[in-house]
C-alpha positions as a Python dict, from the first residue, in 0.01 Angstrom:
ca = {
    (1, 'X'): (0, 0, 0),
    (2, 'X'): (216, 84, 313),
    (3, 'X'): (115, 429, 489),
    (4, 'X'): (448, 692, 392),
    (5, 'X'): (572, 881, 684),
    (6, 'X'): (798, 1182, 596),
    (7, 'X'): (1077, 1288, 826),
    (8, 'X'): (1264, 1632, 799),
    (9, 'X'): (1510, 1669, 1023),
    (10, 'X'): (1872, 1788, 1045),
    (11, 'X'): (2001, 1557, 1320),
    (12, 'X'): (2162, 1247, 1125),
    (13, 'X'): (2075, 1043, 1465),
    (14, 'X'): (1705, 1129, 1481),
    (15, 'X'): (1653, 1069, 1133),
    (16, 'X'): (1860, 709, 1099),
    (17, 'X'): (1698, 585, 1444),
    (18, 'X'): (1313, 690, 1290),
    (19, 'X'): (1381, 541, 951),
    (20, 'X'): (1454, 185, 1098),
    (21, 'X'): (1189, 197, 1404),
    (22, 'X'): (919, 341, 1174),
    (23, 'X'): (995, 69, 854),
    (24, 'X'): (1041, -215, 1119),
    (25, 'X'): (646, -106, 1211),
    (26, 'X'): (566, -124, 912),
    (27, 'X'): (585, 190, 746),
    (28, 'X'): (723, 355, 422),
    (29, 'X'): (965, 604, 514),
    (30, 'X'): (1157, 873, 347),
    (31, 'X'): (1413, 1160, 522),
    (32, 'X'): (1500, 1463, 418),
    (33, 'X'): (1765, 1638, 626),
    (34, 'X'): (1628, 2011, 579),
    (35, 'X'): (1321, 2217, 444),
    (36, 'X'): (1346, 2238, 120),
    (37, 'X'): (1392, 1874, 62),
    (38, 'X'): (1164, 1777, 277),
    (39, 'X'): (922, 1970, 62),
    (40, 'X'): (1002, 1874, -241),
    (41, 'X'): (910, 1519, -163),
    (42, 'X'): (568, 1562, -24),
    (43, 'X'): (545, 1741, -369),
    (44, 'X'): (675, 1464, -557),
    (45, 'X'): (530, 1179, -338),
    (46, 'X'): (238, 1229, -125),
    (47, 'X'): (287, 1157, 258),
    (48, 'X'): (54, 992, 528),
    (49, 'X'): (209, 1167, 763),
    (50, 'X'): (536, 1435, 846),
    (51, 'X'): (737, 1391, 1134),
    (52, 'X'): (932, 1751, 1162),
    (53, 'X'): (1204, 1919, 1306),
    (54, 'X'): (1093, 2301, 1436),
    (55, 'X'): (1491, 2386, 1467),
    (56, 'X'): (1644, 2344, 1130),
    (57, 'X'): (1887, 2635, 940),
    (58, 'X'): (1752, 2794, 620),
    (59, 'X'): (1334, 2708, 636),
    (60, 'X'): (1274, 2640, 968),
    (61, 'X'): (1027, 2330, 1037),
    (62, 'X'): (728, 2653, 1115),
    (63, 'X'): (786, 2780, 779),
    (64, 'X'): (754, 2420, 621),
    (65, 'X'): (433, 2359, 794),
    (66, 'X'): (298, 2661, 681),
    (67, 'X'): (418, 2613, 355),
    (68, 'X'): (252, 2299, 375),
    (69, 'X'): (-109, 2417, 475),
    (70, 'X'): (-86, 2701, 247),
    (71, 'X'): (-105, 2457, -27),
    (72, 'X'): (-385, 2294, 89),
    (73, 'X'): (-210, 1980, 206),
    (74, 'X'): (-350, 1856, 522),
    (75, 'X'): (-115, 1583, 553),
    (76, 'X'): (-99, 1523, 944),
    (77, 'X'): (174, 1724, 1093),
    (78, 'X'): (376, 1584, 1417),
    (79, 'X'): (657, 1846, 1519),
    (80, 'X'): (951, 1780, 1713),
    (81, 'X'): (1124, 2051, 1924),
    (82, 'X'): (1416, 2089, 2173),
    (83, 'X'): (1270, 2378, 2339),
    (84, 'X'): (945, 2311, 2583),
    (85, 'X'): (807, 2623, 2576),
    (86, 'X'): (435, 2708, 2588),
    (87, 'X'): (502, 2963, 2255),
    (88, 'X'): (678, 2735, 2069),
    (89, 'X'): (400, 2445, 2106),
    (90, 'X'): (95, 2714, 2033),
    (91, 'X'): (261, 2835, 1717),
    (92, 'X'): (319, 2556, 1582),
    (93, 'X'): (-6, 2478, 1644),
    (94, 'X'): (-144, 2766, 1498),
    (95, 'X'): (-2, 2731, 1192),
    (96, 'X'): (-148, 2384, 1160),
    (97, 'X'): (89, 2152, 1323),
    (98, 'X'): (-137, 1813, 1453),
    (99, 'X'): (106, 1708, 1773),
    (100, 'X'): (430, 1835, 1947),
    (101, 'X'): (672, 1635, 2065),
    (102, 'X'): (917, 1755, 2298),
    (103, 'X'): (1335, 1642, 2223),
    (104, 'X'): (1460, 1402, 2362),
    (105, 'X'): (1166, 1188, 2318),
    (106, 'X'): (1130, 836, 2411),
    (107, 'X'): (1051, 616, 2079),
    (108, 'X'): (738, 438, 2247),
    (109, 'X'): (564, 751, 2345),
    (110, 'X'): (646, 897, 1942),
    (111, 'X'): (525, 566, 1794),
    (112, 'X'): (211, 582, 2020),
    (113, 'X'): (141, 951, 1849),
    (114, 'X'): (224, 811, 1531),
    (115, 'X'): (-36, 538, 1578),
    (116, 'X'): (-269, 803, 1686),
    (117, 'X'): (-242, 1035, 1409),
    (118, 'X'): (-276, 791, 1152),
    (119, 'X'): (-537, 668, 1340),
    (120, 'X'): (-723, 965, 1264),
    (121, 'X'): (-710, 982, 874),
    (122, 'X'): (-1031, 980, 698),
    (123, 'X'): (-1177, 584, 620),
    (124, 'X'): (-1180, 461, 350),
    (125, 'X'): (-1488, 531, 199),
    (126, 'X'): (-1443, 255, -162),
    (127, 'X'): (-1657, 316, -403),
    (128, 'X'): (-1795, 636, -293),
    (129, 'X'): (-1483, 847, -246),
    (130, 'X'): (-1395, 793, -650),
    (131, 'X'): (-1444, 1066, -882),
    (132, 'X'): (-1574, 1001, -1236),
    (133, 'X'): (-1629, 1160, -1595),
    (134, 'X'): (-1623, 1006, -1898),
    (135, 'X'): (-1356, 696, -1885),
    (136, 'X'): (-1160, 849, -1620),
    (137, 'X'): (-1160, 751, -1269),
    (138, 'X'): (-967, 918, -976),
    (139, 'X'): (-939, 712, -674),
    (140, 'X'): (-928, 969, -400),
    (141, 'X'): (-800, 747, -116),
    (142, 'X'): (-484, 547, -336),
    (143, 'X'): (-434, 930, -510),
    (144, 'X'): (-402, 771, -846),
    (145, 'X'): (-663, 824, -1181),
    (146, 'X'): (-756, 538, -1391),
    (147, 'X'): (-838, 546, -1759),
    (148, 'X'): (-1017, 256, -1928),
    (149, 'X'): (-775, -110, -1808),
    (150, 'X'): (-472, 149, -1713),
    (151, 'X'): (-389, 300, -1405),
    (152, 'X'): (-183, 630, -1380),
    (153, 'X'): (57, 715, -1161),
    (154, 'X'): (-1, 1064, -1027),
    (155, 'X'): (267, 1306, -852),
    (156, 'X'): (89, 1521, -547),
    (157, 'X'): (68, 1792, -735),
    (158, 'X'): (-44, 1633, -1035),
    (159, 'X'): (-306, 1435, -819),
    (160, 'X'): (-433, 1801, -638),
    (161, 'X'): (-478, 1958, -999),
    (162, 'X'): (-684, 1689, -1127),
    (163, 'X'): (-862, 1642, -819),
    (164, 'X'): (-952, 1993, -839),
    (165, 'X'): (-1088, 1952, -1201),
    (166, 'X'): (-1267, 1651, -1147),
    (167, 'X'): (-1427, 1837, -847),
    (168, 'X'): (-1546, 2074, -1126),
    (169, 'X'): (-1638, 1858, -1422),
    (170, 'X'): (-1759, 2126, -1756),
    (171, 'X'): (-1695, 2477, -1520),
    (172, 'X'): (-1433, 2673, -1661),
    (173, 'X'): (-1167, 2775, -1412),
    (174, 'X'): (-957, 3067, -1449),
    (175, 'X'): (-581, 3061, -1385),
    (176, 'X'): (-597, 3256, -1073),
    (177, 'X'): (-832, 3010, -936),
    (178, 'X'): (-626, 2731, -982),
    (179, 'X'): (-281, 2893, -886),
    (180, 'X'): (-499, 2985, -523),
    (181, 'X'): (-616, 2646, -502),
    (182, 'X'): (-330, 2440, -563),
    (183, 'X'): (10, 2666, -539),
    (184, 'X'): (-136, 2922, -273),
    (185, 'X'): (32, 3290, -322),
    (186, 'X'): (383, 3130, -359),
    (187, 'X'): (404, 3173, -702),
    (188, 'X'): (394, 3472, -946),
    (189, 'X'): (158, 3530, -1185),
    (190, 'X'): (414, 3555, -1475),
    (191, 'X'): (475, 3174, -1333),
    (192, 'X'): (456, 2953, -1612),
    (193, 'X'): (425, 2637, -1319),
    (194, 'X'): (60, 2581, -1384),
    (195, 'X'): (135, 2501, -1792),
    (196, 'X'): (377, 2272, -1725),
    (197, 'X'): (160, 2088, -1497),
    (198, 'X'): (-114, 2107, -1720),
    (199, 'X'): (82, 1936, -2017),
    (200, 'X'): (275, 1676, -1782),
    (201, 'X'): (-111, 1573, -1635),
    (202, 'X'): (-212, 1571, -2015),
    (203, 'X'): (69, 1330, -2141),
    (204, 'X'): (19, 1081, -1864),
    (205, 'X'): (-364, 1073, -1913),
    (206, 'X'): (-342, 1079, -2316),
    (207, 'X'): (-31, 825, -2287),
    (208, 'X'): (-242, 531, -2473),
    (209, 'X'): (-438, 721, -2737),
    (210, 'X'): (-718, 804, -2546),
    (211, 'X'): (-884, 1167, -2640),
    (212, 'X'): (-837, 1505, -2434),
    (213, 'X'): (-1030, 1582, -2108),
    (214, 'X'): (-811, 1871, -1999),
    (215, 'X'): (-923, 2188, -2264),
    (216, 'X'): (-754, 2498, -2296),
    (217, 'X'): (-1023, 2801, -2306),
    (218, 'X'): (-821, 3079, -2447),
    (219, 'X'): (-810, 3399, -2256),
    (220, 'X'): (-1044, 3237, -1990),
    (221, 'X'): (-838, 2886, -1811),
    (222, 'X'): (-907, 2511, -1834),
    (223, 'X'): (-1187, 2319, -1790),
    (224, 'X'): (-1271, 1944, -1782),
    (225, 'X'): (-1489, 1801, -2044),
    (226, 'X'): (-1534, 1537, -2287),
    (227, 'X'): (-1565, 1733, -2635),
    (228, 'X'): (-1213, 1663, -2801),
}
């Protein structure tokens, strides 16, 4: 599977020049031209890495990297900036950026951080970074489960909730928990996100007959375990 590399960025130019030098290297790429579609990607599709744009109208690229690490995704973070201030590079920093990268940039020195930041994802670890209980395997590094001969495509979101409950086979987690975890504070508790995520997980890991992991414990959360 080719590594994904996400670019957010409002400059039609920047954008059209990274998709074809990054896919030409290799890569998977996908461009969104402003915040909010740049995060709903990495929420539908999971990213290797994000290549974004600090000045951008509406949600800046600070807010989207926040945004980002306040739901726990620590997707490696290159920013890209007109302004070469000392500030600018230590907040984005701050709020969890992993490079800066000062416009205009030449493409060899941004491919060179690309190849460095990918460089520095976790190994692959096989065998030992795959979760299991009862038929259900979730393969940690290719962010997909697999039940019995089928393999199950996973959204991120879908793939962070699961991940959480295989983490926590038979414990019983609360709501809250979960909404902390997974969503952050961006959500309201009268938010009815975590149900729908909770049935949309169930269908796609129930889709051939097999029996429920996922249980409802009424007044108390979910919890993973085998007891149907």
């Amino acid at each position: 599977m080719r590594p994904h590399i996400l670019v957010i960025d409002d400059d039609d130019k920047i954008t059209s020049l990274l998709r074809r030098s990054l896919a030409f290297e290799g890569y998977e790429v996908s461009t969104a031209s402003n915040g909010p579609a740049g995060l709903g990607i990495v929420a539908d599709k999971s990213a290797d890495l994000v290549i974004l744009d600090v000045m951008m109208p509406g949600i800046d690229g600070w807010e989207v990297c926040r945004r980002l690490r306040t739901a726990g995704m620590n997707v490696p973070v290159l920013m890209l900036t007109a302004k070469d201030d000392v500030q600018d590079r230590v907040k984005g920093l701050d709020l969890g950026a992993d490079d800066y990268l000062v416009k205009p940039f030449a493409l060899e020195e941004l491919m060179a951080r690309v190849r460095a930041l990918m460089r520095r994802r976790p190994e692959s670890a096989g065998e030992n970074n795959r979760l299991r209980f009862d038929d259900l395997v979730l393969d940690v590094d290719g962010r997909e489960a697999i039940r019995g001969d089928n393999r199950i495509e996973l959204t991120a979101k879908e793939f962070d909730l699961l991940h959480l409950f295989m983490q926590n086979p038979k414990r019983v987690l609360s709501r809250d928990q979960i909404m902390d975890k997974i969503w952050g504070y961006d959500y309201s508790g009268e938010s009815n996100v975590l149900e729908v995520y909770v049935a949309m997980l169930r269908q796609k890991l129930e889709e051939f007959g097999d029996k429920r992991l996922i249980q409802t414990v009424r007044g108390a959360g979910y919890v993973l375990k085998g007891d149907s």
